[in-house]
C-alpha positions as CSV (number, residue, x, y, z in Angstrom):
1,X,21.2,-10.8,-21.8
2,X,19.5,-8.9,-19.1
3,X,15.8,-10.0,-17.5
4,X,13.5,-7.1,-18.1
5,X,12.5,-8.1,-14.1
6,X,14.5,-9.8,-11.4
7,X,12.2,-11.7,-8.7
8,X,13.7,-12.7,-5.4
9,X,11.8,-15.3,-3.7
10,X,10.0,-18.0,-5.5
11,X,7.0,-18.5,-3.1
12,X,3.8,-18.3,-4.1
13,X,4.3,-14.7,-4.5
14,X,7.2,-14.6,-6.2
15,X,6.0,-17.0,-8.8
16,X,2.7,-15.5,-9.0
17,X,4.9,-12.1,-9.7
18,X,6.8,-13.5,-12.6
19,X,3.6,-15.6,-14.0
20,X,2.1,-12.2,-14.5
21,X,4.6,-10.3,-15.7
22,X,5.9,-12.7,-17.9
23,X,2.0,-12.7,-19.4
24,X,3.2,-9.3,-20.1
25,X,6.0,-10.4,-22.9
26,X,8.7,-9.5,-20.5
27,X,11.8,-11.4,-19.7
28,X,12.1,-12.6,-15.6
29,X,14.5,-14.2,-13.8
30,X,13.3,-15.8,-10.7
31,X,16.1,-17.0,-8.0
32,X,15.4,-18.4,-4.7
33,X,18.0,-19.2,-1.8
34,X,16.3,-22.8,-0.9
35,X,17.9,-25.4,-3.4
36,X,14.5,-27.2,-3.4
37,X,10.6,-26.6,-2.0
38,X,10.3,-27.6,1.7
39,X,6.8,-29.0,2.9
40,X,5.1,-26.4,5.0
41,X,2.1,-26.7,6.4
42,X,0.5,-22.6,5.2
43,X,-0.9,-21.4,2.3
44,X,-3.3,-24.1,1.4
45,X,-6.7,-22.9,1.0
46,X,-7.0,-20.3,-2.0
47,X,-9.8,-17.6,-2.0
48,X,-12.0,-16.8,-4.7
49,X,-10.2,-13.5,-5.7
50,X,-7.2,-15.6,-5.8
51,X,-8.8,-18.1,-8.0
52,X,-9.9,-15.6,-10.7
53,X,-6.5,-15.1,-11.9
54,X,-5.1,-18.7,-10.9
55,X,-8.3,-19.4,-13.5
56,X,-6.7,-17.8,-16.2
57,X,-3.3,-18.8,-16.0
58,X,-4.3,-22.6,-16.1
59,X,-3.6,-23.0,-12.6
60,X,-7.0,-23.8,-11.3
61,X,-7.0,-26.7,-13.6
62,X,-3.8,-28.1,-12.8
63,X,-4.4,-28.4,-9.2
64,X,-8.3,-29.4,-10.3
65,X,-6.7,-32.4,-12.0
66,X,-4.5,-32.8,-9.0
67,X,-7.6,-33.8,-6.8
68,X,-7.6,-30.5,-4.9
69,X,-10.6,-30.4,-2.7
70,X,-13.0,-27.8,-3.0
71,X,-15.0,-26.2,-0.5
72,X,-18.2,-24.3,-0.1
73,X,-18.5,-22.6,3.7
74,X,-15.8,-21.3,5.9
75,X,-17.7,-22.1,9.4
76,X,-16.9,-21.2,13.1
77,X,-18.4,-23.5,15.6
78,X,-18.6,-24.2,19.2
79,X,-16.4,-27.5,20.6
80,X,-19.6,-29.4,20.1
81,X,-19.4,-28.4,16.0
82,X,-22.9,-26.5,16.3
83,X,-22.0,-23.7,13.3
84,X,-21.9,-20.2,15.1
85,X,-21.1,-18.0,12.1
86,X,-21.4,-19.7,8.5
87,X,-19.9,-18.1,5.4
88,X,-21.8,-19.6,2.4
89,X,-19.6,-19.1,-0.3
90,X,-22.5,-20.4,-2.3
91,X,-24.2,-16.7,-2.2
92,X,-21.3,-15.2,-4.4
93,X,-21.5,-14.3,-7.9
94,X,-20.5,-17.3,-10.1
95,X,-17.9,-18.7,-10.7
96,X,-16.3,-17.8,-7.3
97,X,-18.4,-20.0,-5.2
98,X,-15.8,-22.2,-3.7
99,X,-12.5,-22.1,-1.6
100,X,-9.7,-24.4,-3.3
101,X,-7.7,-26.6,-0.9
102,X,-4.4,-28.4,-2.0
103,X,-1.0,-28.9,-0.5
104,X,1.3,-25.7,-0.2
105,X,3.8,-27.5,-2.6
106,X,1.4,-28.6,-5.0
107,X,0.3,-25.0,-5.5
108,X,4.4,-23.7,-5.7
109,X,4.4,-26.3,-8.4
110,X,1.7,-25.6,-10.8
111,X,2.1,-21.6,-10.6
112,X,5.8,-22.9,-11.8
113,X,4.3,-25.2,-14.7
114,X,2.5,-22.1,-15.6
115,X,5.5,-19.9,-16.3
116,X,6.1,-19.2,-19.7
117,X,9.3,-19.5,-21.9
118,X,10.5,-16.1,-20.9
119,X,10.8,-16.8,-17.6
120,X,13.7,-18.3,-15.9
121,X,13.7,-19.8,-12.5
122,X,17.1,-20.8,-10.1
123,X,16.9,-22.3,-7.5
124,X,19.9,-22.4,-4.7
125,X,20.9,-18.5,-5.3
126,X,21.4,-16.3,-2.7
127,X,20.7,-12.2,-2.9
128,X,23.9,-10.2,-1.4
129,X,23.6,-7.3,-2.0
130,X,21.7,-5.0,-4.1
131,X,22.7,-2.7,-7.4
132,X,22.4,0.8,-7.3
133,X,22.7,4.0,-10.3
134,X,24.2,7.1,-9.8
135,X,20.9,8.1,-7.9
136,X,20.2,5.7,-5.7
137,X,17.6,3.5,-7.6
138,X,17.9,-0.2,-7.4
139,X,18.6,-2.0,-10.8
140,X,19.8,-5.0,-9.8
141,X,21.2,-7.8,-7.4
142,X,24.9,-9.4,-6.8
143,X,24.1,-12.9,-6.5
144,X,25.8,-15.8,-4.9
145,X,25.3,-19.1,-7.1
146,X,27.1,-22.3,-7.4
147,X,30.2,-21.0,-5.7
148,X,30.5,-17.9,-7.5
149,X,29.1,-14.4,-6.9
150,X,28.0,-12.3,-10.2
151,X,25.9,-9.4,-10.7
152,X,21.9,-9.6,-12.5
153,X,20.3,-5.9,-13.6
154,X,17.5,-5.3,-14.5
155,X,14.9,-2.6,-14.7
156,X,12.5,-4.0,-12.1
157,X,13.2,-6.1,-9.3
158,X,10.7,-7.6,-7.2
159,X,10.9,-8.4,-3.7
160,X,9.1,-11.4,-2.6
161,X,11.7,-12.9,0.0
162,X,9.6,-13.2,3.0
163,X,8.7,-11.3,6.3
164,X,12.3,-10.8,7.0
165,X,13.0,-9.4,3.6
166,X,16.2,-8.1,3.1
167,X,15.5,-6.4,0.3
168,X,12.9,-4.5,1.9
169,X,15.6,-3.5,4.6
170,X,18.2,-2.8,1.6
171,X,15.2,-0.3,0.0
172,X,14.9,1.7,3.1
173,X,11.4,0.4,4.2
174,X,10.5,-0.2,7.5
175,X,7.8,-2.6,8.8
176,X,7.2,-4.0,12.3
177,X,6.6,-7.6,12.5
178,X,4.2,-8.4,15.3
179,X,3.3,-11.3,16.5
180,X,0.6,-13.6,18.5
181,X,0.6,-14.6,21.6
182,X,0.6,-18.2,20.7
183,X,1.8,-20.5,18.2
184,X,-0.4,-22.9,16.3
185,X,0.7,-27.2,15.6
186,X,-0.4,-28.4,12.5
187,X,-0.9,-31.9,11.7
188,X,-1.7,-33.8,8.7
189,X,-3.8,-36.5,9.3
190,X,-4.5,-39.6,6.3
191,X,-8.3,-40.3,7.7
192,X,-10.4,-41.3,4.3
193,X,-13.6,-41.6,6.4
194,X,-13.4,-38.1,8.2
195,X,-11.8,-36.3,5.2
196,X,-14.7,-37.4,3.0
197,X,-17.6,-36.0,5.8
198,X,-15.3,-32.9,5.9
199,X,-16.6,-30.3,3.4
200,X,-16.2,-26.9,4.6
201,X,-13.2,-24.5,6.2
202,X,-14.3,-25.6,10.3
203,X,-12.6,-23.0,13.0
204,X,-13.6,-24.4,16.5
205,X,-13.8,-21.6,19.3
206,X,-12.6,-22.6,22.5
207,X,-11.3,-21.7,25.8
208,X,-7.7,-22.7,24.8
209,X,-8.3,-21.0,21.5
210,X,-8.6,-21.9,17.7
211,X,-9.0,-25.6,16.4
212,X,-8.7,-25.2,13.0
213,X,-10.0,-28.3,10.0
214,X,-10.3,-29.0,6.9
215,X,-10.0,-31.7,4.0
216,X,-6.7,-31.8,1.9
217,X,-6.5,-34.5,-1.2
218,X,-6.0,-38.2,-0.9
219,X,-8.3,-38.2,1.8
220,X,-6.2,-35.9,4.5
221,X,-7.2,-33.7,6.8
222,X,-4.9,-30.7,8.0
223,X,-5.2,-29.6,11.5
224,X,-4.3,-26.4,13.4
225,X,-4.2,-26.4,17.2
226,X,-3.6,-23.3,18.8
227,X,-1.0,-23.2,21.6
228,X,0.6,-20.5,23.9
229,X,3.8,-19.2,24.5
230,X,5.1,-21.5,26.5
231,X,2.4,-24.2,26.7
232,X,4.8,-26.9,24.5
233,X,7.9,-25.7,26.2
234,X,9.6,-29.0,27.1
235,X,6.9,-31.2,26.0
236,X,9.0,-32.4,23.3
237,X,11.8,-32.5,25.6
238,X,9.8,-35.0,27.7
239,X,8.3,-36.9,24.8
240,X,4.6,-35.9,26.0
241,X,3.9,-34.9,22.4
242,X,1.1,-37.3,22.3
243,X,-0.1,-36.5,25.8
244,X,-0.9,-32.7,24.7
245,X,-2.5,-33.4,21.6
246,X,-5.1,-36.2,23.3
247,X,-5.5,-33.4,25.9
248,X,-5.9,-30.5,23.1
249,X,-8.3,-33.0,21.5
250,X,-10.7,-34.0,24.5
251,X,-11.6,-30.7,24.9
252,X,-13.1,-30.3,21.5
253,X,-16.0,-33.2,21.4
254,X,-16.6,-32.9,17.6
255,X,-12.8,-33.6,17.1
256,X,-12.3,-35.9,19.5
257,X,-12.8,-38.9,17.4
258,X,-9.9,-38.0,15.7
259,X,-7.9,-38.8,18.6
260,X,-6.8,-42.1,17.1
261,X,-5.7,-41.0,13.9
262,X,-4.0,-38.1,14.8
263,X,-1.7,-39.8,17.0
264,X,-1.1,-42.2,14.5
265,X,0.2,-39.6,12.1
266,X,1.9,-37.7,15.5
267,X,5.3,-37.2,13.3
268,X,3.8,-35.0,11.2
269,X,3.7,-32.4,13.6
270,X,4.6,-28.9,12.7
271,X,5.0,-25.8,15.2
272,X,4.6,-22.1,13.5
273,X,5.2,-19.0,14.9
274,X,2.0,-16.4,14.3
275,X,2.4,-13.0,13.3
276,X,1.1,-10.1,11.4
277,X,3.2,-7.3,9.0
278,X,1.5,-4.6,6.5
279,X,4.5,-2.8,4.8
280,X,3.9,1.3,5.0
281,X,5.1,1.3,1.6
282,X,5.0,-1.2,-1.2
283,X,7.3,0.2,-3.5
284,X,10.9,1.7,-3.7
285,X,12.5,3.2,-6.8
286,X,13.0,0.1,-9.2
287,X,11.8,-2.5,-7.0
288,X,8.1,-3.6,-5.8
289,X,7.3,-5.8,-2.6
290,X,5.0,-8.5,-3.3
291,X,3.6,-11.5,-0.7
292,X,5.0,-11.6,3.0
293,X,7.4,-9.0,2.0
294,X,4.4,-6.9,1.9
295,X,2.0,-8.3,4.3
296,X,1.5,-10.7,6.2
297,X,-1.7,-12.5,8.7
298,X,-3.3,-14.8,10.7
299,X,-3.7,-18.1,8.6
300,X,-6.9,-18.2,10.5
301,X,-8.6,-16.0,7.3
302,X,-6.9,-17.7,4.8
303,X,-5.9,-14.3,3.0
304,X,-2.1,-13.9,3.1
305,X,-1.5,-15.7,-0.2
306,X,-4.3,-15.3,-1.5
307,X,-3.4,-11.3,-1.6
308,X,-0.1,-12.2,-2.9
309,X,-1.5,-13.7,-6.0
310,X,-3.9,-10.4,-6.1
311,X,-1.5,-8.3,-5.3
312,X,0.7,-9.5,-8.0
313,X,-1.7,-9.3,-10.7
314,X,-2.1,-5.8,-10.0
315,X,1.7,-4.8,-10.2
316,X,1.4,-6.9,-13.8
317,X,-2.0,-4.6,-14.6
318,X,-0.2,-1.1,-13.3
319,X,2.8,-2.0,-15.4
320,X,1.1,-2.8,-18.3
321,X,-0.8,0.2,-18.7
322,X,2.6,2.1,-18.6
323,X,4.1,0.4,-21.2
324,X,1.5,0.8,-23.2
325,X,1.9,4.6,-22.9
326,X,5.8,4.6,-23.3
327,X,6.6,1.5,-25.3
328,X,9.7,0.8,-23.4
329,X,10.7,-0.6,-20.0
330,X,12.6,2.6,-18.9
331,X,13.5,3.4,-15.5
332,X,10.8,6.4,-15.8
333,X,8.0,4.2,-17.0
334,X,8.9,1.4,-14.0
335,X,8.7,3.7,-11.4
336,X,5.5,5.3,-12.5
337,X,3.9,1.7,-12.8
338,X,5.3,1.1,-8.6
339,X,4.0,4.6,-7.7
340,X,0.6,3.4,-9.1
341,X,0.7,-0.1,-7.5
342,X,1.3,1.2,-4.3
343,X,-1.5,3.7,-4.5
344,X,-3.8,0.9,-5.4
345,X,-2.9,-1.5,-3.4
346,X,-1.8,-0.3,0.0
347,X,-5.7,0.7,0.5
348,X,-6.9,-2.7,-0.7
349,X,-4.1,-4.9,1.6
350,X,-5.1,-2.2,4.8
351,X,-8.6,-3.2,4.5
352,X,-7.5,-7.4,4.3
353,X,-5.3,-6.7,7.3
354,X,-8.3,-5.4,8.9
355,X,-10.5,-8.2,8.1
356,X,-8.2,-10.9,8.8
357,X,-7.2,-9.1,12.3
358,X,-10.8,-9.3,13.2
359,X,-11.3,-12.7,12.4
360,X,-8.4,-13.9,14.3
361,X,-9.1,-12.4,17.4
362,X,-12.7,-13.7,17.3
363,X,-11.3,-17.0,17.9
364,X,-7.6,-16.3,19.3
365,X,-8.1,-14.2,22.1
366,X,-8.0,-15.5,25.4
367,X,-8.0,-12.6,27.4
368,X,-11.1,-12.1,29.3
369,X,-12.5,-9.1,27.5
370,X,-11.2,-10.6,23.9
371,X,-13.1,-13.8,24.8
372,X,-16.4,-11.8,25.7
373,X,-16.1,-10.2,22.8
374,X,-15.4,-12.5,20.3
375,X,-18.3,-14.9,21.4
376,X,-20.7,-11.5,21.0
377,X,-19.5,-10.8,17.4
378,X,-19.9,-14.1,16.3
379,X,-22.8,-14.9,17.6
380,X,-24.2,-11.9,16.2
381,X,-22.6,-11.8,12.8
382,X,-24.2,-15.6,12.4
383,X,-27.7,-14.5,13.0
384,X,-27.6,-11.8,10.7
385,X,-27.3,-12.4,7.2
386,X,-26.6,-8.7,5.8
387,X,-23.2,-8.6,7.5
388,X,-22.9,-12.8,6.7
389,X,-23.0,-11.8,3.0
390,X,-20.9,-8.8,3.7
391,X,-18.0,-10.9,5.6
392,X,-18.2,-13.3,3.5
393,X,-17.7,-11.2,0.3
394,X,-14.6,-9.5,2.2
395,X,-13.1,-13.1,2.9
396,X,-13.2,-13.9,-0.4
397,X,-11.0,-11.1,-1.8
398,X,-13.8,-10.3,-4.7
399,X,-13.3,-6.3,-3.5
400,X,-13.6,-4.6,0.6
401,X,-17.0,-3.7,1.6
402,X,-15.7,-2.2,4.7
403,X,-17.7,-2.5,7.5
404,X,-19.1,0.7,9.2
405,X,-19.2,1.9,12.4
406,X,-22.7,1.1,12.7
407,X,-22.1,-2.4,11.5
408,X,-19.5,-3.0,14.0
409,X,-22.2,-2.1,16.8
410,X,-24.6,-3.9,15.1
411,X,-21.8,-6.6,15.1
412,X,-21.5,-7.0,19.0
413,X,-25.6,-6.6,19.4
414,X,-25.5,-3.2,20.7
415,X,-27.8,-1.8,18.3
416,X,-30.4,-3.6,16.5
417,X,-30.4,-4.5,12.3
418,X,-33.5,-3.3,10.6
419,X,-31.6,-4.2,7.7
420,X,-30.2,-7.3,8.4
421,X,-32.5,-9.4,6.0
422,X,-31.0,-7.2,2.8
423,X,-28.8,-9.1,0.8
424,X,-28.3,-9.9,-2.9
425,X,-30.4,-12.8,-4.0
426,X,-28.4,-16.1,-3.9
427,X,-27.2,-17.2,-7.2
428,X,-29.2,-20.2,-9.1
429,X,-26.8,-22.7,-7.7
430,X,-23.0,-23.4,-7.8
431,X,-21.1,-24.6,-11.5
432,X,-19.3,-27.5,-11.3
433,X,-15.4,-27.5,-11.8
434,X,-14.5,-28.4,-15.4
């Protein structure tokens, strides 16, 4: 029998995808080319919009019982650790006081625990090619699996295969990768002692760019070091690994006591390309794009699965109000649903990108000017709490407050705040997890 939806990609997005529509009654196949998860060091610090619906698919609890390690500030600081800009997430609304930190497979594996018995996921199957009707509109995927090569319809089909998505290629939608000039090396680092003092999100601005902390579970820390273009060419090549990282390292005096444990866990190295992506259309007809197929940023924000899991609650929420109009997953009531979504949600995923690209260059940039002006914003956006509370409230995917032009001024120090001392009153204090 048919799926009612066909997911392609079973990432975060992908499975987030088919946990909501299945919460819908509907039947979804999930396939995904990789035979098994691979550890990657991304997507492991979820946002407070995120956690809302994670929350109420049991998720949250899972990686809760998991030891996931929650945090309460995202913080930018000078190489010394003095905090430059500091986003309580304390001030929010509760419950969505807290970032979530776990392991990128951990996540993968409880939003897959969290599927419900109408939803089927294979691993090891490969998309070929897609299905088309008489008009043009997709309905399906020919599938490679096990040696054989078969064909899956079905009404919708969802598109969460990555940055390079070939289905978004197959559906006629163009979207320019670009990327940053400079890759980051991750590292993950077993250092009890540091991991417990660690309790915040910690971006360290420098003049060779972003150092990038924070705690993981089992008393880990993940760090990000940012490197350029070719500032690691041949260094592996001329086993100097070690000699780069104590370098990277004693320029960064609040990190530097790492120095011993991080070359102690040296192996665990990890080199990622950088780069940003915002899809001019999330939708085709019969098929919706959901996580890097749609967009993608700077991990330095910690948005880009975070919007994935938003984004595919709100493809669930579009489609639901449809059916419950039509009472039937017709080709008619699908396609209204993705005209919807994409109406909704290009606006919303525009205004991340924009937040995200700001808050990447703040702390990226090494050009002269990008360095001048990064130091100014931040500096500025720390001392006032109007646009703290307003940044913060943006970071954690709770709904855009964009920021104006005379904010942006205001921003650099160009033009004074009367208001800047305006915000909400902070809540009581923060709930504990359950």
């Amino acid at each position: 029998m048919s799926p009612d939806v066909l997911v392609c990609g079973a990432g975060v997005g992908g499975l987030a995808a088919a946990r909501a529509l299945g919460g819908l009654g509907l039947d979804v196949l999930v396939v995904d080319k990789q035979p098994r998860i691979r550890p990657i060091a991304k997507g492991e610090v979820l946002q407070p919009g995120a956690l809302r619906l994670l929350r109420s698919w049991g998720v949250e609890k899972r990686l809760d019982a998991q030891g996931a390690v929650r945090l309460g500030r995202l913080v930018v600081r000078d190489p010394r650790g003095t905090a430059l800009m500091s986003l309580d997430y304390g001030q929010l609304p509760a419950p969505d006081q807290w970032l979530l930190a776990h392991d990128h497979t951990a996540i993968l594996a409880a939003l897959a625990d969290s599927l419900g018995p109408g939803v089927e996921l294979r691993r090891g199957v490969r998309a070929e090619a897609p299905l088309r009707d008489d008009s043009g509109r997709i309905t399906g995927l020919r599938l490679a699996e096990g040696g054989r090569v078969h064909e899956e319809r079905a009404p919708l089909v969802v598109a969460a295969d990555g940055i390079s998505s070939r289905l978004r290629a197959w559906a006629g939608i163009e979207a320019k990768r670009i990327d940053y000039p400079h890759r980051l090396v991750s590292f993950d680092i077993a250092d009890a002692e540091a991991a417990a003092r660690a309790d915040d999100f910690s971006a360290y601005v420098t003049d060779r760019g972003l150092r990038l902390l924070y705690p993981l579970p089992g008393g880990r820390l993940r760090l990000y070091l940012q490197a350029g273009p070719d500032e690691l060419r041949g260094v592996t090549a001329r086993g100097e690994p070690a000699d780069w990282t104590t370098r990277a390292l004693s320029q960064v005096p609040a990190l530097e006591p790492l120095t011993e444990s991080l070359l102690a866990h040296i192996d665990s190295r990890q080199t990622l390309p950088v780069g940003r992506l915002l899809s001019p259309r999330l939708a085709g007809h019969g098929l919706a794009l959901v996580g890097e197929a749609a967009y993608a940023v700077h991990p330095m924000a910690a948005q880009g699965m975070n919007t994935a899991i938003t984004s595919a609650g709100a493809l669930a929420e579009r489609l639901s109000g449809h059916l419950e109009r039509t009472g039937e997953m017709s080709a008619e009531t699908v396609d209204g649903a993705l005209r919807d979504y994409h109406d909704r949600q290009l606006p919303l995923l525009a205004q991340a990108a924009t937040t995200s690209g700001n808050a990447a260059r703040m702390v990226t940039d090494l050009s002269w000017g990008g360095r001048v002006l990064g130091r100014r914003a931040v500096r500025h956006t720390g001392a006032n709490p109007r646009l703290l509370h307003t940044v913060t409230h943006n970071m954690s995917g709770l709904g855009p407050r964009p920021l104006t032009l005379l904010d942006r001024l205001q921003q650099l120090g160009l033009l004074p705040d009367p208001r800047a001392h305006r915000v909400p009153a902070a809540p009581a204090g923060r709930p504990q997890p359950m």
